[in-house]
MIKE-244781 format. One line per 8 residues: their letters; for each residue x, y, z of C-alpha. Coordinates in Angstrom, 3 decimals. Example, Ala and Ser with C-alpha at 12.3 -4.5 7.8 and 13.67 -1.06 7.14 Angstrom:
as	12.300:-4.500:7.800 | 13.670:-1.060:7.140
! end
This chain:
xxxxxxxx	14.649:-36.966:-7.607 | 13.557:-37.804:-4.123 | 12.694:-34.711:-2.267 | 11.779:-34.580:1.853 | 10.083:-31.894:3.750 | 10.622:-31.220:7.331 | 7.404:-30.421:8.944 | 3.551:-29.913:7.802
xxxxxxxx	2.242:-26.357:7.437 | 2.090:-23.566:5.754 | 5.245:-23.540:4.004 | 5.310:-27.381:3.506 | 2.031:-26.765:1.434 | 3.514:-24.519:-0.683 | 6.605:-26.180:-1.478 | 4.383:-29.391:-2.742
xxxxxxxx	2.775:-26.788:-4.921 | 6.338:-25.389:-6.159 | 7.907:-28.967:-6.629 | 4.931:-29.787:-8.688 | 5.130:-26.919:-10.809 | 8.221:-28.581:-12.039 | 8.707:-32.168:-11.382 | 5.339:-34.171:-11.929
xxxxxxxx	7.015:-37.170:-10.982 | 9.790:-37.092:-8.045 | 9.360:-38.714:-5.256 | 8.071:-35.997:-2.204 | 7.821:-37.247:1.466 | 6.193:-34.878:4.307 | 7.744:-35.778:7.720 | 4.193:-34.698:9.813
xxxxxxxx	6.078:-34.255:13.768 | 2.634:-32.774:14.693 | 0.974:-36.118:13.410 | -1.909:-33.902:12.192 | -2.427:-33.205:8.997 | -1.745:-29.721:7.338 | -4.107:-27.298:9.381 | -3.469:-23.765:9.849
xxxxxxxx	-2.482:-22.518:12.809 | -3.792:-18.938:12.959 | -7.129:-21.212:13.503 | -6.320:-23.044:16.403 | -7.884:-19.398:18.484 | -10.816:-20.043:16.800 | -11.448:-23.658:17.881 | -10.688:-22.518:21.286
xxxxxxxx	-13.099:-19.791:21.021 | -15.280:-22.589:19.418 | -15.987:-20.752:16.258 | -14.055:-23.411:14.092 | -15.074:-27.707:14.384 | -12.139:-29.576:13.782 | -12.992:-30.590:10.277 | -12.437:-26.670:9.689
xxxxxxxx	-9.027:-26.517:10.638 | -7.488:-27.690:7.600 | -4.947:-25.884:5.245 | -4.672:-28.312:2.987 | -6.768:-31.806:2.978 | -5.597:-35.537:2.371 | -6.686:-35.244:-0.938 | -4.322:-32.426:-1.847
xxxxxxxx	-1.325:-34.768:-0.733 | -2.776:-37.702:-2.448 | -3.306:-35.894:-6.000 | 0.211:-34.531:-5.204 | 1.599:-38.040:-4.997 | 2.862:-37.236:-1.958 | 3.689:-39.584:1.407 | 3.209:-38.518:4.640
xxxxxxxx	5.129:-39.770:7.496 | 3.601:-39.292:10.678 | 7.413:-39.289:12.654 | 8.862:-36.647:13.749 | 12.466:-36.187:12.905 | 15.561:-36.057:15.064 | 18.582:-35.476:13.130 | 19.782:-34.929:9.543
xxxxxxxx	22.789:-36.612:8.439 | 23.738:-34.296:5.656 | 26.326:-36.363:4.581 | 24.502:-39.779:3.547 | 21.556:-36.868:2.949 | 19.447:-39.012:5.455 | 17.105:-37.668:7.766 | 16.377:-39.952:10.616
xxxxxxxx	13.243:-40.235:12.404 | 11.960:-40.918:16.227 | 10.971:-44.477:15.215 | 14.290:-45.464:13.724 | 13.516:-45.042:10.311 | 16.194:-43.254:8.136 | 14.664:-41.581:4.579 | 16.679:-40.418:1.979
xxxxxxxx	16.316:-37.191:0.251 | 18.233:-35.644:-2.609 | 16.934:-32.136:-1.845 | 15.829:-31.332:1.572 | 13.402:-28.901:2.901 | 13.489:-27.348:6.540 | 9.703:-25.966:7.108 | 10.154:-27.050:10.881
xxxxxxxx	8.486:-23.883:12.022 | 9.089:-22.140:15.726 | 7.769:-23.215:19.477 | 6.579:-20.363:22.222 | 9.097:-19.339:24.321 | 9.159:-20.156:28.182 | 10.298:-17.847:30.571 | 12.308:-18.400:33.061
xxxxxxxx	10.866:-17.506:36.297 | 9.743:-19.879:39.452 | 6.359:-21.752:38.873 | 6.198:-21.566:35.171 | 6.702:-25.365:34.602 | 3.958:-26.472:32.258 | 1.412:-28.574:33.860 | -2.603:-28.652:34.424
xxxxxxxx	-3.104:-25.212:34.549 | -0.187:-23.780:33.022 | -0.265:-23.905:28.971 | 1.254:-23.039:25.738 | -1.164:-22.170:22.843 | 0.382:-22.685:19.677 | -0.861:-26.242:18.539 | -3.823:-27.693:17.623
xxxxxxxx	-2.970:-30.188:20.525 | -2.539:-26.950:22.872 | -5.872:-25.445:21.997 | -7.809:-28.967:21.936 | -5.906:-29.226:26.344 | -7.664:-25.756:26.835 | -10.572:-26.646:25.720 | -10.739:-28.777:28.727
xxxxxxxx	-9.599:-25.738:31.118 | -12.350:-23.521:30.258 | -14.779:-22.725:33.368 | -17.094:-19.994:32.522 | -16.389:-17.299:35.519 | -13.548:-18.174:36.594 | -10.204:-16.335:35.752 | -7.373:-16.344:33.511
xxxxxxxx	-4.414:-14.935:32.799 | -2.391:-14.334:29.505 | 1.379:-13.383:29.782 | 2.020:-11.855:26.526 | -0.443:-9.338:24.320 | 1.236:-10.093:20.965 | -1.155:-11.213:18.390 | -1.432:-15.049:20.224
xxxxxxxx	-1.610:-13.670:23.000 | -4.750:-11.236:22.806 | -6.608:-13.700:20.056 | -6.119:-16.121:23.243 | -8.020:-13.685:25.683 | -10.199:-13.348:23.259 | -11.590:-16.962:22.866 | -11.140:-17.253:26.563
xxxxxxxx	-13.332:-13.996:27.228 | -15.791:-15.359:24.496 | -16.324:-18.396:26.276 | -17.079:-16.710:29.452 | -13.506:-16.438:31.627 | -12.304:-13.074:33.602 | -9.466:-12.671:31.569 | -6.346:-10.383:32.487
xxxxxxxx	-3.348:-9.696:30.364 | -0.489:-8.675:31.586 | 1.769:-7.427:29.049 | 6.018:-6.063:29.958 | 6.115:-3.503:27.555 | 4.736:-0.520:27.989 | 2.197:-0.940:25.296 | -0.109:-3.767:23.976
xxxxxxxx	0.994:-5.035:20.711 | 4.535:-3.628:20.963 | 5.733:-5.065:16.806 | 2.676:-3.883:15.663 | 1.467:-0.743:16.741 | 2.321:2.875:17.784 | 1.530:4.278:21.513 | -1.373:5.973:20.413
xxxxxxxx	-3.219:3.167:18.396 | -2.464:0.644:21.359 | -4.386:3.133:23.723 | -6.793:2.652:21.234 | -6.921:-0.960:21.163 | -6.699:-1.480:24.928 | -9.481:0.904:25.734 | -11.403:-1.331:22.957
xxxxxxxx	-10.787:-4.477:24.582 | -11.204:-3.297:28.579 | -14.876:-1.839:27.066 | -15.063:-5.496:26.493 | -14.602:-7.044:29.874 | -10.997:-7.446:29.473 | -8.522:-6.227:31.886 | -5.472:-5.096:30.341
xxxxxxxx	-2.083:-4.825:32.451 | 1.164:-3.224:30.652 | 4.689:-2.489:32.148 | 4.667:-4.905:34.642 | 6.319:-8.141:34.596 | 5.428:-11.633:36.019 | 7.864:-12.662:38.599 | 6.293:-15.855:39.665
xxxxxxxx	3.809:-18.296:39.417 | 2.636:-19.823:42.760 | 1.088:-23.126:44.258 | -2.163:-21.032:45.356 | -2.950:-20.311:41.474 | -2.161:-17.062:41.703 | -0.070:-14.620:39.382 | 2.657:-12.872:41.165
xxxxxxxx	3.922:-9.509:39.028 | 6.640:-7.338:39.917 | 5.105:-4.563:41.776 | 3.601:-7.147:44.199 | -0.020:-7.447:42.983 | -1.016:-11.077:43.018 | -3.698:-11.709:40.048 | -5.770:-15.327:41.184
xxxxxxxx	-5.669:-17.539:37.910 | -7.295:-21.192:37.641 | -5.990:-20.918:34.073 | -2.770:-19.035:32.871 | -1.900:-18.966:29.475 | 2.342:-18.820:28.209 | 2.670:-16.749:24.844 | 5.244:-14.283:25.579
xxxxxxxx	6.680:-15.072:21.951 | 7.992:-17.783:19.806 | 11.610:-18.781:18.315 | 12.481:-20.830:15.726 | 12.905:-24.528:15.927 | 16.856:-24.303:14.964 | 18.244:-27.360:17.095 | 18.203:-29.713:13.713
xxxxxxxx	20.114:-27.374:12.151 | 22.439:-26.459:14.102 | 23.082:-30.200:14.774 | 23.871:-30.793:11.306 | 25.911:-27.837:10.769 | 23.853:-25.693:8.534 | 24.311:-21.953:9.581 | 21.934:-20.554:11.942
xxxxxxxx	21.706:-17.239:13.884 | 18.268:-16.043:15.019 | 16.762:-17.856:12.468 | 18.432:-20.659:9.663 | 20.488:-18.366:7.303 | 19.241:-18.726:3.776 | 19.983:-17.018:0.145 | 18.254:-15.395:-2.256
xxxxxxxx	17.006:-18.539:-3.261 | 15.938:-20.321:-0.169 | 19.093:-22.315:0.242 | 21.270:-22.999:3.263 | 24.546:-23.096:3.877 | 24.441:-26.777:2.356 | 22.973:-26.548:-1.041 | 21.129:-29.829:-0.749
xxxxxxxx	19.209:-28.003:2.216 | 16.443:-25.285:1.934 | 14.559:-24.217:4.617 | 10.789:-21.581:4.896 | 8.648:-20.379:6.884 | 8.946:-19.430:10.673 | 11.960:-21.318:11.007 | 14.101:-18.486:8.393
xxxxxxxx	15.698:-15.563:8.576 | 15.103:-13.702:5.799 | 15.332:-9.795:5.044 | 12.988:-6.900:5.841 | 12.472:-5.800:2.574 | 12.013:-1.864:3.855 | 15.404:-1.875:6.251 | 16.832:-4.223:4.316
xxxxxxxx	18.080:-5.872:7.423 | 17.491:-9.773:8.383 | 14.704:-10.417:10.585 | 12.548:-13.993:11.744 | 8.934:-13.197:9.871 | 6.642:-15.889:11.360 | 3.766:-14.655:8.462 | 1.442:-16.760:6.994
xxxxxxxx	1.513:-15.625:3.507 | 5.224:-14.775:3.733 | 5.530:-18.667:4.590 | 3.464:-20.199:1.947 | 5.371:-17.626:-0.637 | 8.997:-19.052:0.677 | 7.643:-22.401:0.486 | 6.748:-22.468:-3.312
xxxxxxxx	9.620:-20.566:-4.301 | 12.065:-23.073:-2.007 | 10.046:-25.719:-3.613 | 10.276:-24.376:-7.208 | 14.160:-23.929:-6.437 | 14.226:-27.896:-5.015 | 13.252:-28.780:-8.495 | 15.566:-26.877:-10.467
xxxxxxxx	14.437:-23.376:-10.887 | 15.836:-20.192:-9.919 | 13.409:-18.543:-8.385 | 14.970:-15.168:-6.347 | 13.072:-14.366:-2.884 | 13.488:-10.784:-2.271 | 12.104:-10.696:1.648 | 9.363:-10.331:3.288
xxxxxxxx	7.482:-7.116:4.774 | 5.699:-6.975:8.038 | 1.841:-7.244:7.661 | -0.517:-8.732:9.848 | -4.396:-8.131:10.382 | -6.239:-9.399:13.101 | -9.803:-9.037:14.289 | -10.657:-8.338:18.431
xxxxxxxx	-13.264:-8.613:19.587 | -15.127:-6.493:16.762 | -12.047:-4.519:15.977 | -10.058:-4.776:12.657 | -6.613:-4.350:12.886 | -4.558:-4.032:9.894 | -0.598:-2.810:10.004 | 2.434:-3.019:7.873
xxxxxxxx	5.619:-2.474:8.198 | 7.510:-1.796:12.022 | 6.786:0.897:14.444 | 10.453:1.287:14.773 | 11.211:2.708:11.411 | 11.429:6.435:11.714 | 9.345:8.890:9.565 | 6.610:11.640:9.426
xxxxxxxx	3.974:10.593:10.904 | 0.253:11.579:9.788 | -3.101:10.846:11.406 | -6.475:10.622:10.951 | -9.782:9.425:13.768 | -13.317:9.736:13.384 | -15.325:7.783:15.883 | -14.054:3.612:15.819
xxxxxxxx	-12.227:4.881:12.868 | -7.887:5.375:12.937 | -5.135:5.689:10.576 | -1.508:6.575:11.265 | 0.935:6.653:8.238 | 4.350:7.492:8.221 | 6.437:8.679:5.872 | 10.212:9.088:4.653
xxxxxxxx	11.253:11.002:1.429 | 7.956:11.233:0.331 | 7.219:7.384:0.325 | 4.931:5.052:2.520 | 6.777:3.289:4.836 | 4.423:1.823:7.928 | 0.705:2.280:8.184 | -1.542:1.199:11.139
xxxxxxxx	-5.597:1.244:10.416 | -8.444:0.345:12.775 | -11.860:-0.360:11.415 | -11.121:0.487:7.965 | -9.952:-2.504:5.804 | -11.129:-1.191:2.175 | -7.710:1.129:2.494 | -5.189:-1.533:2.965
xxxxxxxx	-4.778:-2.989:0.492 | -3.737:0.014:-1.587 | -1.393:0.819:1.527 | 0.233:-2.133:0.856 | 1.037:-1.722:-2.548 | 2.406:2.223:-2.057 | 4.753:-0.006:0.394 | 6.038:-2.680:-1.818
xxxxxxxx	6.258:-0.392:-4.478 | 7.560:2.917:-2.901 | 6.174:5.309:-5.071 | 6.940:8.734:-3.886 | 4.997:11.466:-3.764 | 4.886:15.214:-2.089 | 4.659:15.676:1.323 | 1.748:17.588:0.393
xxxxxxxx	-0.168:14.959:-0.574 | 0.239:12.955:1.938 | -0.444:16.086:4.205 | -3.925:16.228:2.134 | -4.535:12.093:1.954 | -4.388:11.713:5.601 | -6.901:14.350:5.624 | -9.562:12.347:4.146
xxxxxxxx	-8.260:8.763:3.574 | -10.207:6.954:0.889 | -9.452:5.278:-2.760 | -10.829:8.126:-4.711 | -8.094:10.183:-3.200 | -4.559:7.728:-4.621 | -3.214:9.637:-7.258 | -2.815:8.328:-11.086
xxxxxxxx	0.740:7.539:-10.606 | -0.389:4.610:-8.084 | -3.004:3.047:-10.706 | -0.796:2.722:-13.330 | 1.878:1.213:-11.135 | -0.731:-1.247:-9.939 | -1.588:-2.031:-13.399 | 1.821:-2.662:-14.837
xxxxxxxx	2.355:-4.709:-11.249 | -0.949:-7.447:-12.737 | 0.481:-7.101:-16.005 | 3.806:-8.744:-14.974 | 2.297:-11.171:-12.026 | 4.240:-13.946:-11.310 | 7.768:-15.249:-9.808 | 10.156:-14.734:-12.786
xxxx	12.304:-17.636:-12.358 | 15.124:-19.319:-14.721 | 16.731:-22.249:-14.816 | 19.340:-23.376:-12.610
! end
């Protein structure tokens, strides 16, 4: 069996992993279009910042592809001809593939509005190649400014305030953080951050970026910027795809088991669109774990299994500039909503029916993990409890119900595949 995999991150790694699992001995090729190794990109913030040397940015080493008996092609691919199951690279070469992974991953979306072009002082930072540019940018006192405050965004401000820049963000929406957290925990986090140095700008829009390096937003303020800094959002890299046919909406369309609409084809990672397991509903979920998880099951599947993904749920956690941020699940879904502050301390939950379905919590990661798991597994309980949980949040306070679910959860850990 020859297998090929599209792309070198997260959910490449864990594909290897899954092939391996089954196949010691077919052929696997990694097309790397980054020409960089496996690194992970949630680190490339922290080389910027200068917290992480580049030997530190690895996900997985040479070593892991070597014992893996895999090849890497540094190339970066330009079209799949599904029908001769090639995949044809920049240089020329053609490789040929019997099962076929898509891990191609997303890019950061680029406005469209006068000045934006990308050149010396206008930048992207989503690759290690991005972040190693603004190294080269950074002036200590002089000023930036971010479009965007989702989680690249702000972790962007961040390294730029740690390494001395003015740094503004100027943020559409009315709140910071707008997938991730509730009006009154963004208040929370943008009074944090602005305590910090940080200027913080929300429902206003950039119009225009001018010659004079300056920031032009829509209620005519002009922000001066010798360094501005693109990360309004990403999308996924679909344009293979779609080339070759394969069916494709916001994200590439997939089953339960990773495939696309050609069953030679699989595709993970940023690049899906896979279902919200709480709505139910398909969504893009450009997670880190969620992408290593889809890439060992797709990879698992490549080889022969039957391995069933049931989605994905929204979790992220972040750390700004001192403060822990930990939420799952979106701010959209409706609910009762309970809270809880003392001092740096917040948690909002909401609930429907009696069951946890979003939680937001500042400062106070020993609780979240729990959280999750009253999420995944919706275990219901009174309103009253919930009423009385919020009231004094802490592990001593989860019921009995919840440790025997999370007991008969390790007792049964594990994908529970078949065979194909």
């Amino acid at each position: 069996m020859k297998y090929v995999i599209i792309g070198n991150g997260i959910a490449a790694a864990g594909a290897v992993e899954g092939i391996r699992s089954r196949d010691r001995n077919g052929a696997i090729a990694v097309i790397d279009g980054e020409q960089r190794g496996s690194y992970s990109r949630p680190l490339i913030t922290y080389y910027l910042a200068g917290k992480r040397k580049a030997e530190q940015m690895r996900y997985r080493s040479p070593a892991f592809f070597h014992q893996h008996g895999v090849t890497v092609i540094p190339d970066r691919a330009v079209k799949i001809d599904n029908q001769a199951r090639q995949v044809i690279l920049q240089s020329g070469q053609a490789v040929e593939y019997d099962r076929l992974l898509l891990a191609n991953g997303a890019s950061p979306i680029i406005p469209e509005i006068p000045g934006i072009a990308l050149g010396d002082w206008v930048k992207t930072l989503y690759t290690w190649q991005d972040a190693e540019q603004l190294d080269l940018l950074v002036t200590p006192g002089h000023k930036a400014v971010v479009m965007g405050s989702g989680l690249i965004g702000l972790k962007a401000a961040e390294a730029l305030c740690q390494r001395g820049m003015k740094v503004t963000v100027v943020e559409k929406q009315s709140q910071i953080l707008p997938r991730l957290l509730s009006r009154t925990s963004a208040d929370l986090v943008s009074n944090h951050l602005q305590d910090r140095g940080m200027e913080i700008i929300t429902g206003q829009e950039v119009t225009r970026i001018n010659e004079y390096h300056q920031v032009e937003l829509d209620n005519d303020r002009r922000i001066e910027a010798q360094l501005v800094i693109v990360a309004i959002g990403t999308k996924p890299n679909l344009s293979l795809a779609a080339a070759c046919g394969l069916a494709v909406d916001r994200g590439i369309l997939v089953d339960s088991y990773l495939r696309t609409s050609d069953t030679n084809i699989y595709a993970a990672g940023d690049v899906i669109e896979t279902t919200d397991i709480l709505t139910g509903f398909p969504s893009v979920m450009a997670l880190l774990p969620l992408a290593h998880q889809e890439g060992l099951i797709a990879g698992q599947n490549m080889a022969g299994a039957a391995c069933s993904y049931p989605g994905g749920l929204f979790i992220n956690s972040v750390n700004l500039l001192g403060m822990n941020i930990i939420a799952a699940g979106s701010p959209q879904i409706p609910g009762q909503t309970w809270l809880w502050q003392q001092r740096e301390q917040y948690l909002e939950l909401v609930t429907e029916c009696g069951r946890l379905v979003r939680y937001i919590a500042l400062n106070m990661p020993q609780i979240t993990g729990p959280l999750i798991s009253l999420i995944e597994q919706q275990l219901k309980f009174p309103e009253s409890f919930w009423q009385e949980f919020a009231s004094q949040p802490g592990l001593n306070r989860l019921p009995k119900l919840y440790w025997e679910a999370l007991k008969e959860v390790q007792e049964n850990d594990g994908c529970r595949c078949g065979a194909i």
